[in-house]
N, C-alpha and C positions, 0 to 999 in steps of 0.2 A: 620467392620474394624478388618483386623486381631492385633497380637501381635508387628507383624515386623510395621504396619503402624501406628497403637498406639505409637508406642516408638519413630517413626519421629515424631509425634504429639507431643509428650511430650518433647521432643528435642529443636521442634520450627526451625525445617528444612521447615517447608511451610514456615514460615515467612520469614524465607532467601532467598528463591526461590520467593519470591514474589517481595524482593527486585533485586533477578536478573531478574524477567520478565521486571521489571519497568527501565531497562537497553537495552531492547530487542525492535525491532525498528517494525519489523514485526508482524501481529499478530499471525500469527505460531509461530515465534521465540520466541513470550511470552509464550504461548500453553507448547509448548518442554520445555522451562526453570521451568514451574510448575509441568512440568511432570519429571524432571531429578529423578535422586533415585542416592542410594552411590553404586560402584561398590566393587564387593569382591574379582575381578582379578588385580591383580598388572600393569600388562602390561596394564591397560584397565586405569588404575587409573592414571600412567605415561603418559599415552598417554594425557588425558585429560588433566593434569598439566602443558605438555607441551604446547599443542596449548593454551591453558591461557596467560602462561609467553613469547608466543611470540607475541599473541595480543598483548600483555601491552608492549613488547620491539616497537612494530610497532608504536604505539600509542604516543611513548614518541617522535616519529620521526615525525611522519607525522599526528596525529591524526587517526579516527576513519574511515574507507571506508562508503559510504553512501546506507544506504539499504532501502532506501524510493523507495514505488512503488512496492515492494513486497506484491504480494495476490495472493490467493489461485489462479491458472487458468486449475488443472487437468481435473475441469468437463466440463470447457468452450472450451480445447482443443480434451475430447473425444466426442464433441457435433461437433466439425467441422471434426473432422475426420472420424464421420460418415456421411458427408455430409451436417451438419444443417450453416445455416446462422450465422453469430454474430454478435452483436448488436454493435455498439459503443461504450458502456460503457465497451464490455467485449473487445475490440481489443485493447482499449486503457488500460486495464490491465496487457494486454502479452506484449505489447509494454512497460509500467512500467518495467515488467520485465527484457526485452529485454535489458534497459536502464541501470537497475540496476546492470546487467550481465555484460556490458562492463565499466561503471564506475567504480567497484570492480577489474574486470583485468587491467584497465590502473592505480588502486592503487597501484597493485602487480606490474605493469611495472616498474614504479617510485623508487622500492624497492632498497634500497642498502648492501651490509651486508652482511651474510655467510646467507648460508639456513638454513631454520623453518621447523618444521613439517607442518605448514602451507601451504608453497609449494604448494605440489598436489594439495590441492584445489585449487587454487587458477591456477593454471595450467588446470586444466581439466573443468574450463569453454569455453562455447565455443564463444557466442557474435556473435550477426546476425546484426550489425549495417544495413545492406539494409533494411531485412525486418522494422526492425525499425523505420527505414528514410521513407518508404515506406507507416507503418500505420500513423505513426505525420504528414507526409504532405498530409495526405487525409483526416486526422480528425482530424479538429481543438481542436474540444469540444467535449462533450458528444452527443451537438446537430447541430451540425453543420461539414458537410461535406465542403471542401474546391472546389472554382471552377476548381482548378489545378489537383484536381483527376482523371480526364479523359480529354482529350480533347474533346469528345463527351459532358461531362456534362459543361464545361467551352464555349462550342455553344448552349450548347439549355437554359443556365441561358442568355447567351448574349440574346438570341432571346425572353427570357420574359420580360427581363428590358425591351426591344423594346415593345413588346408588352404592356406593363404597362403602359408605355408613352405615348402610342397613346390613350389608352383608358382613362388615365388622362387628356390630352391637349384636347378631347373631351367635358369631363365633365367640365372641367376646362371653357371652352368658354360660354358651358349654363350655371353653374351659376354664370357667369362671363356677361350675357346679357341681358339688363334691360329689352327685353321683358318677360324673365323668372322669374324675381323679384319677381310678385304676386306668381305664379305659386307654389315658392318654399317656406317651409318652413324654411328653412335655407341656407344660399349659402356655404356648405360645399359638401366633397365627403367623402364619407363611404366604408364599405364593409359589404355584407351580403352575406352567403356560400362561400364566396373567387371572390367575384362579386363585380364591383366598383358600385355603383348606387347613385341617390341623394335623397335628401329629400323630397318630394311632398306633399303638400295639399289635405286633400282625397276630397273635395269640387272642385279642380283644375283635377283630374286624366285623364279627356279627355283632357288636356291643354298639357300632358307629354305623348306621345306613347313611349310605352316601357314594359318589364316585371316588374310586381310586386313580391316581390324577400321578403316582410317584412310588415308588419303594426305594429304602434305601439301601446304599452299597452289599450293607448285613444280612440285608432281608428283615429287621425286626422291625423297623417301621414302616409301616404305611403314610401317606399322602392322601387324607381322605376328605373330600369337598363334602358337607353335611345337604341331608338332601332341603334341608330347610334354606341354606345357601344358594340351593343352584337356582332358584330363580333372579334373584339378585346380582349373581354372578354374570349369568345369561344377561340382563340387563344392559349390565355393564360391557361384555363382549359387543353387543352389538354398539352400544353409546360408542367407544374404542373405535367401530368403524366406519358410523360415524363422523368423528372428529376425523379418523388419516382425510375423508371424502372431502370435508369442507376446507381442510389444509391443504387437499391440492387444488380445490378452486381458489384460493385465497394466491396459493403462489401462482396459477396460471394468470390472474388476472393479472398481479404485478408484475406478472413477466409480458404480460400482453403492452402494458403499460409503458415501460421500458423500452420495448421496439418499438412503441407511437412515437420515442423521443430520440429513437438509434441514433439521426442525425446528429443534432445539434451534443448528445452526449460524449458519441465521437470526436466533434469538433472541439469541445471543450476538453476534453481527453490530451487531445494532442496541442492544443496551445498552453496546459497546465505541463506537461513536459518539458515544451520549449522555455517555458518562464523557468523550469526548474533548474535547467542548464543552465540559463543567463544571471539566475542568482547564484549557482554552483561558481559560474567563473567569475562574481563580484565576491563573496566570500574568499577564494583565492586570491584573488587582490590584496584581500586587508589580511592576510596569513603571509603573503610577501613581502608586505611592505612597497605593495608594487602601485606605478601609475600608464597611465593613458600614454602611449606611444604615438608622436605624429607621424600620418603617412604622405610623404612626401612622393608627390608629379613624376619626377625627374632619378627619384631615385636615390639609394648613397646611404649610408649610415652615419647617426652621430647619437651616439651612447655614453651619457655623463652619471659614475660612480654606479656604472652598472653591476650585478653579482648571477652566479649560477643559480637559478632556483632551485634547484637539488641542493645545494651545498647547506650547512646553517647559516643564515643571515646575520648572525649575532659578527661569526668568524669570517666570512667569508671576504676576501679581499677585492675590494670596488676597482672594475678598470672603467676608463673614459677609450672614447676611439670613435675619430671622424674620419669617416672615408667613404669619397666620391663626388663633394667639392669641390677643393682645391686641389687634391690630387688624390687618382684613385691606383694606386697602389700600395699599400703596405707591405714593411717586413720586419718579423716579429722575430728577436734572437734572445736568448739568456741563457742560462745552465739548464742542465737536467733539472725537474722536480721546480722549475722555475716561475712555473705558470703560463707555459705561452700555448699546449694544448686546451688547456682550461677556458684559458682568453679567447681561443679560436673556437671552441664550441659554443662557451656563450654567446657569443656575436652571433651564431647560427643557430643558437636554439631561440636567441629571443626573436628574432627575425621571424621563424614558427610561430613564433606564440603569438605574436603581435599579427600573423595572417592568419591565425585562428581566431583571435578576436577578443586576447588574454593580455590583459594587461603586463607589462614586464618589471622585472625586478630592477628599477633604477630611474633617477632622477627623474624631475618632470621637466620638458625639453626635451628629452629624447627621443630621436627619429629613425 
């Protein structure tokens, strides 16, 4: 650890940061918030103050835009745009995203007021509600594709239920027939491999023509698929192959889909982040009690009823301290446990916070 990383250490800037990840909705946006550092360009510092104090004016109107559904999806979009498949869990990620793209723009639609430096963001997403609509109504769940994703898959499910039923009302009549009674072990219907078959007595098995498909632990029952079944069965095995064939065109397309729009996804990707962080450090404002720090040309501090943001705010005791005006020296003296190490980290950790772009714990006026 060098000197400059030490003295944030000593400072107790991770800790503040820690408190803004825990403000940060995304898991990037907490990542980025721990990684923030103090800038030493004015314009860079300004900039940051602003989008702060216009989150927090947004916030006071309409609350906070919602950034749930936000994850990583850079490696899952360069995996389709070389052509690979994507899985459910990951279409339903870009879609998260996709969602979270246009909820944030219809926040900024809502907006009323003079312009923010916020703005451009908030402008330069771009929002693909088709594709969106597109991936949510084809995949319900992680595990479950819907039958409305194709009209091809929405005819070969109809033709299994068919086929299912018949190979049920099948089973259903033998162990539904009391010449079958001795015969069976149980008058239920099973599955064994994705096959309906019943229960048999292995004493009974010339009693039951059919395939044996299972025996149990015992040996006294057989698994045995009725040969009147297995045409129905057969049916169904192939319907079953089917549906996985049109399920994976259904995901290659929207994975096709998805890489037609990798740009602007990404783009939207990473300025929903950055929004997420700028409302993480507006939220820390109104949890401190804190306001807009001026950054002054020339330099100097002047901190009126300032406090530790670590400490509780309720208790914590407010110092004032100008220095680098009229004279830039101070010398801080009292007893042990007096507060003058306290007073000298605050004055340096808010100094951080206000070059990260955080608003600080104390009065307005303070520079």
């Amino acid at each position: 650890m060098d000197s400059y990383e030490k003295s944030l250490q000593t400072l107790e800037l991770p800790s503040v940061l820690t408190l803004l990840a825990a403000q940060a909705v995304s898991e990037t946006a907490r990542a980025n918030a721990m990684a923030l550092r103090p800038s030493g360009d004015r314009a860079v510092v300004e900039t940051r103050l602003g989008e702060t104090s216009a989150a927090a004016g947004m916030m006071v109107v309409k609350g906070s835009p919602s950034f749930s559904g936000v994850k990583p999806v850079a490696e899952t979009l360069d995996r389709a745009d070389r052509g690979g498949a994507l899985n459910t869990r990951e279409l339903l990620d870009i879609a998260g995203v996709l969602t979270a793209s246009r909820r944030v723009a219809d926040y900024d639609a809502q907006r009323q007021g003079a312009e923010t430096v916020l703005d451009r963001l908030f402008t330069s997403l771009h929002t693909n509600k088709y594709l969106e609509e597109q991936i949510r109504s084809a995949i319900l769940d992680e595990e479950t594709i819907a039958d409305t994703a194709s009209s091809e898959l929405a005819d070969i499910r109809r033709k299994m239920r068919l086929a299912a039923s018949k190979g049920r009302q099948i089973l259903q009549r033998i162990i539904s027939s009391p010449s079958y009674a001795k015969v069976l072990q149980e008058a239920l219907i099973t599955q064994r491999d994705g096959r309906f078959v019943v229960p048999v007595k292995a004493e009974c098995k010339g009693s039951m023509p059919g395939l044996v498909h299972d025996v149990s632990s015992s040996g006294a029952t057989l698994f045995v698929e009725p040969m009147g079944v297995v045409q129905a069965n057969n049916e169904l095995k192939e319907l079953e192959a089917r549906e996985k064939k049109e399920i994976d065109r259904i995901l290659r397309q929207l994975s096709a889909a998805c890489a037609g729009s990798m740009e602007n996804i990404l783009w939207d990707y990473d300025i929903l982040v950055h929004l997420d962080v700028i409302f993480a450090r507006a939220q820390l404002s109104y949890q401190l009690n804190a306001s807009r720090p001026e950054v002054r040309r020339r330099g100097g501090v002047a901190l009126r009823r300032a406090r530790h943001p670590l400490l509780d705010q309720a208790k914590a005791v407010p110092i004032t301290v100008e220095l680098g005006e009229q004279f830039d020296t101070l010398v801080i003296t009292g007893p042990n446990t007096g507060g003058k190490t306290v007073t000298l980290k605050t004055i340096g950790l808010l100094c951080l916070m206000a070059q990260c772009g955080l608003h600080i714990p104390a009065d307005s006026g303070s520079a």
